[in-house]
C-alpha positions in Angstrom: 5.5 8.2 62.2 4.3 8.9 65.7 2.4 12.1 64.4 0.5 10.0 62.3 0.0 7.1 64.7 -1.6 9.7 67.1 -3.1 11.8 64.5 -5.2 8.4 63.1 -5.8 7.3 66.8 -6.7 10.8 68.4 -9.4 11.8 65.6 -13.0 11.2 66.2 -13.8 10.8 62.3 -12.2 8.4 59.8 -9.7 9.9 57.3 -11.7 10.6 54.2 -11.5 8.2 51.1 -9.8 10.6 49.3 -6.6 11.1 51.5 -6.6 7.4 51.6 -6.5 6.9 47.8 -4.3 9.4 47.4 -1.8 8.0 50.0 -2.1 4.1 48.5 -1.2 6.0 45.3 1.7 8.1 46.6 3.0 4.7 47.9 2.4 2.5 44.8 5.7 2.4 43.3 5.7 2.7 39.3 4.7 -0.3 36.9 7.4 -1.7 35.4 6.9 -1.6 31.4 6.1 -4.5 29.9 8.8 -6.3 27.1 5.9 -5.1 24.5 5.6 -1.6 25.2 9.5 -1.4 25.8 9.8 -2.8 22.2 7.2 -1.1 20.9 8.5 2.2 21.8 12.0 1.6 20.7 10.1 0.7 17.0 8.4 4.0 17.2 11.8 5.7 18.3 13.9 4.1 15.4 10.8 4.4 12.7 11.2 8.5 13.8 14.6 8.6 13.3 14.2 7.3 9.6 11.4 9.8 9.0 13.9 12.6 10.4 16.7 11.4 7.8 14.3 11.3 5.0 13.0 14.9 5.5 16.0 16.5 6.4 17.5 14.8 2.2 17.6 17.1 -0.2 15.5 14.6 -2.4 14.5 11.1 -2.3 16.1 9.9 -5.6 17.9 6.5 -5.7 21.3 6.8 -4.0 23.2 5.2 -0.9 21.6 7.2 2.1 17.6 7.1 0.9 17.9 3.2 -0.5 19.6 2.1 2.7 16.8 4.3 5.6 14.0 3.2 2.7 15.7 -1.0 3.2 15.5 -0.3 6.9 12.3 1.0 7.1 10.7 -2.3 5.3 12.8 -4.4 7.0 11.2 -3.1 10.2 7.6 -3.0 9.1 7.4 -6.4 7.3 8.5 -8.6 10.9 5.3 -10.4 11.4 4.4 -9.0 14.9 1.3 -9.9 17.4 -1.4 -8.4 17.6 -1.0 -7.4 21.0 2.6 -5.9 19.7 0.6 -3.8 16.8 -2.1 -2.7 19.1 -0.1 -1.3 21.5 2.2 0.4 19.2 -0.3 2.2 17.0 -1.7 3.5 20.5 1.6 5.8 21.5 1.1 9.5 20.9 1.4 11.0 17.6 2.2 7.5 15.9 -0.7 8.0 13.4 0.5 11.7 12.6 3.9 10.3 12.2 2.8 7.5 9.9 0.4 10.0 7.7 3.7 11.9 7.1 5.6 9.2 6.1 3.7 7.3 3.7 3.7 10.6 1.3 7.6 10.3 1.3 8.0 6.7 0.7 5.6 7.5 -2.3 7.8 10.0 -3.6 10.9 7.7 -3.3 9.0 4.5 -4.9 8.0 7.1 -7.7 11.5 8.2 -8.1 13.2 5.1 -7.5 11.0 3.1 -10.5 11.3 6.1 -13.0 15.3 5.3 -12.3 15.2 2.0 -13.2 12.9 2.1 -16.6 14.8 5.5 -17.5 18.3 3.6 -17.0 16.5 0.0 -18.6 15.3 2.3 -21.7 18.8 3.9 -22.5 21.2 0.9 -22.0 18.5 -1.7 -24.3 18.4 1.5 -27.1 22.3 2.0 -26.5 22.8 -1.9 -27.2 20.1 -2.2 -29.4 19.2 -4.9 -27.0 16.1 -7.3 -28.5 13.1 -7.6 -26.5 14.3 -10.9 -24.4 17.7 -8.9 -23.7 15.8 -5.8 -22.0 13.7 -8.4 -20.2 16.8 -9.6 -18.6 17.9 -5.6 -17.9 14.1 -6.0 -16.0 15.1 -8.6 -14.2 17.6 -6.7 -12.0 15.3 -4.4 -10.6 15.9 -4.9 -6.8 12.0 -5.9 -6.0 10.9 -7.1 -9.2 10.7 -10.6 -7.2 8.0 -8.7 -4.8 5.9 -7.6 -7.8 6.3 -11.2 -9.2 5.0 -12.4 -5.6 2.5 -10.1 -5.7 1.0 -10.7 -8.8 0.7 -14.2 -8.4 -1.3 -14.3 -4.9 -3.7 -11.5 -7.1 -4.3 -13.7 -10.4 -4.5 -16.4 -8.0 -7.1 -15.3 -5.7 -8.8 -13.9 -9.0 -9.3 -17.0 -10.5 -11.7 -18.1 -7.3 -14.0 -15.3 -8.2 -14.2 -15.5 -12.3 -17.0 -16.1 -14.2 -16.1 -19.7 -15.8 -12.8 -21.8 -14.4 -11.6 -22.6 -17.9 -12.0 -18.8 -19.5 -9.4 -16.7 -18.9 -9.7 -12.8 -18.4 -8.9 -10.7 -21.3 -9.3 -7.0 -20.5 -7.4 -5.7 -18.0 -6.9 -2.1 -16.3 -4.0 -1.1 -14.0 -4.9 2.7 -12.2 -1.7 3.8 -11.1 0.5 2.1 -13.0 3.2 4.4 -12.7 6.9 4.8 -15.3 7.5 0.6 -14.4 4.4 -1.3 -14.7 5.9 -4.1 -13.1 2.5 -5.8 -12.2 0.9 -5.3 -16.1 3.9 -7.0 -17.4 3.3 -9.9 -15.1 -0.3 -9.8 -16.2 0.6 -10.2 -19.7 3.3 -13.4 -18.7 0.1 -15.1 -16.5 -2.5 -14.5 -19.1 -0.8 -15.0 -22.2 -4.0 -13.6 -24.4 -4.8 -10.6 -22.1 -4.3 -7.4 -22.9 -3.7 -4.4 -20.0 -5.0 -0.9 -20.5 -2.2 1.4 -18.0 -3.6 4.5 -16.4 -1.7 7.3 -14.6 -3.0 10.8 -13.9 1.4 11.2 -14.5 2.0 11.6 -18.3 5.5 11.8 -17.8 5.2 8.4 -15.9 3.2 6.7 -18.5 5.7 8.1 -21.7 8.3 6.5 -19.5 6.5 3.1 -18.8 5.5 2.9 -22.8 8.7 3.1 -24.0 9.8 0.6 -21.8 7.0 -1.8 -23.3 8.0 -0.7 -26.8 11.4 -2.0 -25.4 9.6 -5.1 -24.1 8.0 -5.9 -27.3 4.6 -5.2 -25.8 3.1 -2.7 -27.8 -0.1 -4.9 -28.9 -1.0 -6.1 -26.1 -0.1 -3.2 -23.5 -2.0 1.1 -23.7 -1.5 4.0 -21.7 -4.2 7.0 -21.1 -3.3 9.9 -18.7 -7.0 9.8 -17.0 -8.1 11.1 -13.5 -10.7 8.2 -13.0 -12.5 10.3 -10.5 -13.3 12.8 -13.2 -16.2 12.4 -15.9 -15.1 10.2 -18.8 -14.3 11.9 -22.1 -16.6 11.0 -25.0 -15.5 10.3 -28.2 -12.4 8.2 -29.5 -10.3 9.3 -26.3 -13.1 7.6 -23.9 -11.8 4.8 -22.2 -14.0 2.0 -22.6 -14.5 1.1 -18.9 -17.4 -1.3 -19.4 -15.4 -3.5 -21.5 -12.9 -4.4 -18.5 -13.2 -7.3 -16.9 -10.5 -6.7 -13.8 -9.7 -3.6 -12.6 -6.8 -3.0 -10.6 -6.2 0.0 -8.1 -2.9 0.2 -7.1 -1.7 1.2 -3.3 -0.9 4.0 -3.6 -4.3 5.9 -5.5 -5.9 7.3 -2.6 -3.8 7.8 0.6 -6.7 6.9 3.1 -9.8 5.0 3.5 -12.2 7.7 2.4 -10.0 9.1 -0.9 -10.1 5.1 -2.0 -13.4 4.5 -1.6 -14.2 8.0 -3.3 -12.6 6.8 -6.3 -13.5 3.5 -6.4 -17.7 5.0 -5.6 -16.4 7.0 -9.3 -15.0 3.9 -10.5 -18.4 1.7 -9.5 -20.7 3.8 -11.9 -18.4 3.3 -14.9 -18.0 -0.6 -14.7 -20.2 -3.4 -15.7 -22.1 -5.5 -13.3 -19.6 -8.6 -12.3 -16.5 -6.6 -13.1 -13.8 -7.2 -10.4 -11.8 -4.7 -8.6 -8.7 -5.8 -7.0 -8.0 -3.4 -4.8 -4.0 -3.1 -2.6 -4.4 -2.4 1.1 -1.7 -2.8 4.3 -2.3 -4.9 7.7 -0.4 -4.3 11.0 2.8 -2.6 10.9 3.0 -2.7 7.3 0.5 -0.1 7.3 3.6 2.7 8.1 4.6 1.8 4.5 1.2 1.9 2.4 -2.9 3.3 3.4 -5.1 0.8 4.2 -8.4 0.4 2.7 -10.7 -0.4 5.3 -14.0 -2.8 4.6 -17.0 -1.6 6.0 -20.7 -1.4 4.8 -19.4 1.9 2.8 -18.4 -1.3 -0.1 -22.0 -2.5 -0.1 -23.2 1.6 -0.5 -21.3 2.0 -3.0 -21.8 -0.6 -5.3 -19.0 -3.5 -4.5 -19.5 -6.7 -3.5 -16.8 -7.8 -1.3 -15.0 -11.1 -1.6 -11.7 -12.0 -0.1 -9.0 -10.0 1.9 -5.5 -11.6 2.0 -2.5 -11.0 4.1 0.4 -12.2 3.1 3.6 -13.1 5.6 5.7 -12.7 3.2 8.0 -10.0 1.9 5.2 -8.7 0.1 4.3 -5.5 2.3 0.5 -5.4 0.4 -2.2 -6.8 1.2 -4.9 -7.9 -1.5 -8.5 -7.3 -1.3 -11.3 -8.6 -4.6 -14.2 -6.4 -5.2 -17.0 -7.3 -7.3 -19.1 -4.5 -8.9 -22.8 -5.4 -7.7 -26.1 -5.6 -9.8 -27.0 -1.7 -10.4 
């Protein structure tokens, strides 16, 4: 202390702004971390973790360890956090890279998981020779068939703000993505008891699966399946799917794993439809966005072709969000 004391008085010059600084900043003790950023890196930490255990399975088929890090994982991402939470978290180093690696596995283990239950569903209703209303109840035990119910509801219901005439009904229906259990065409077919839902998967193992589920179902006439990449040219002839005779479209979450790949398809999508078709298109918000992509909205919609109408969020259990497109005047 006394060298400095005489070192400070002694000098002819003040000490440069730069010692100073650096000396207030050797003597500024470190900020104590806020009960945000301490929770928000603990979230990170355990989110990790899970996508260690997933990667290190030897597949991500229905059983005890993937169903109960997969229940973990949602229960996690669904808490309805602040925004101040949700900012700081997605700003931690490597939290987007972790995310984008992720997402691809909890595809995989949604894919496998539903081509579990309709392949188990399918055998026990042939095995029994269950009738239709007997396999509906075999339906009913999927673990998040309530979510899809959920789901489908908000959809139809935000839908029927944006249709043509409030007493007309929509009749033609198509599902991209729809996977071996169509869960959401089937609750199409129970909200609009006339409609009929065209299922399309660039999977034809999924789609044999999810038919003979429907045969099971009973739903033969009002439920068909075409293995189409809808970013490709359309066939012609009798194997052409008749896009400009839909009225809704559906895209499910999972076709197109980012911002750009969705609106890609849906730019391919735009030139097939009819003026005043609507898109309902599945998206993400906050933390629920480790789960599923987002689709973000931007003037890219109006480019394209779509009109945008409505984005909801639910706070539900229902991890998706819903967002209603309307195909623009070409």
């Amino acid at each position: 202390m006394a060298y400095t004391m005489g070192n400070v008085l002694g000098s002819e010059k003040p000490a440069s702004s730069k010692h100073a600084t650096r000396s207030s900043t050797l003597q500024t003790p470190p900020r104590t971390p806020t009960i945000t950023a301490t929770s928000a890196q603990t979230l990170a930490s355990e989110i990790r973790d899970i996508y260690q255990a997933l990667s290190e399975l030897p597949d991500l088929a229905p059983g005890d360890a993937v169903n109960a890090l997969l229940t973990r994982l949602v229960n996690v991402c669904i808490i309805p956090y602040s925004h101040e939470f949700v900012t700081y978290f997605f700003d931690i180093e490597n939290i987007h890279t972790l995310c984008e690696q992720l997402r691809p596995l909890c595809a995989t283990a949604e894919g496998e998981l539903e081509r579990f239950w309709a392949s188990s569903i399918i055998e026990q209703s042939t095995a029994s020779e269950a009738t239709a209303t007997q396999t509906q109840d075999l339906l009913d035990t999927f673990p998040y068939y309530q979510n899809y119910l959920d789901l489908s509801r908000i959809e139809c219901s935000t839908l029927s703000a944006f249709l043509p005439s409030p007493t007309t009904s929509p009749q033609n229906f198509a599902f991209i993505g729809s996977g071996p259990l169509p869960l959401t065409s089937l609750c199409i077919l129970d909200i609009y008891p006339s409609a009929h839902v065209h299922n399309i998967d660039r999977d034809t193992s999924a789609l044999q699966v999810s038919q003979r589920l429907c045969e099971r179902l009973g739903h033969t006439e009002r439920m068909s399946f075409a293995c189409t990449d809808v970013s490709a040219e359309d066939a012609v002839g009798a194997g052409r799917t008749k896009w400009e005779d839909f009225d809704v479209v559906f895209l499910a979450a999972l076709v197109g794993m980012d911002t750009q790949s969705k609106l890609s398809i849906l730019e391919s999508l735009v030139r097939k439809l009819r003026t005043g078709t609507l898109v309902v298109a599945r998206s993400a918000k906050g933390l629920r966005s480790v789960l599923y992509p987002i689709l973000e909205l931007s003037g890219e919609m109006e480019r394209i072709g779509l009109e945008t109408l409505v984005e909801v969020h639910p706070w539900t259990k229902v991890v998706n969000s819903v967002i209603v497109l309307r195909v623009k005047q070409k």
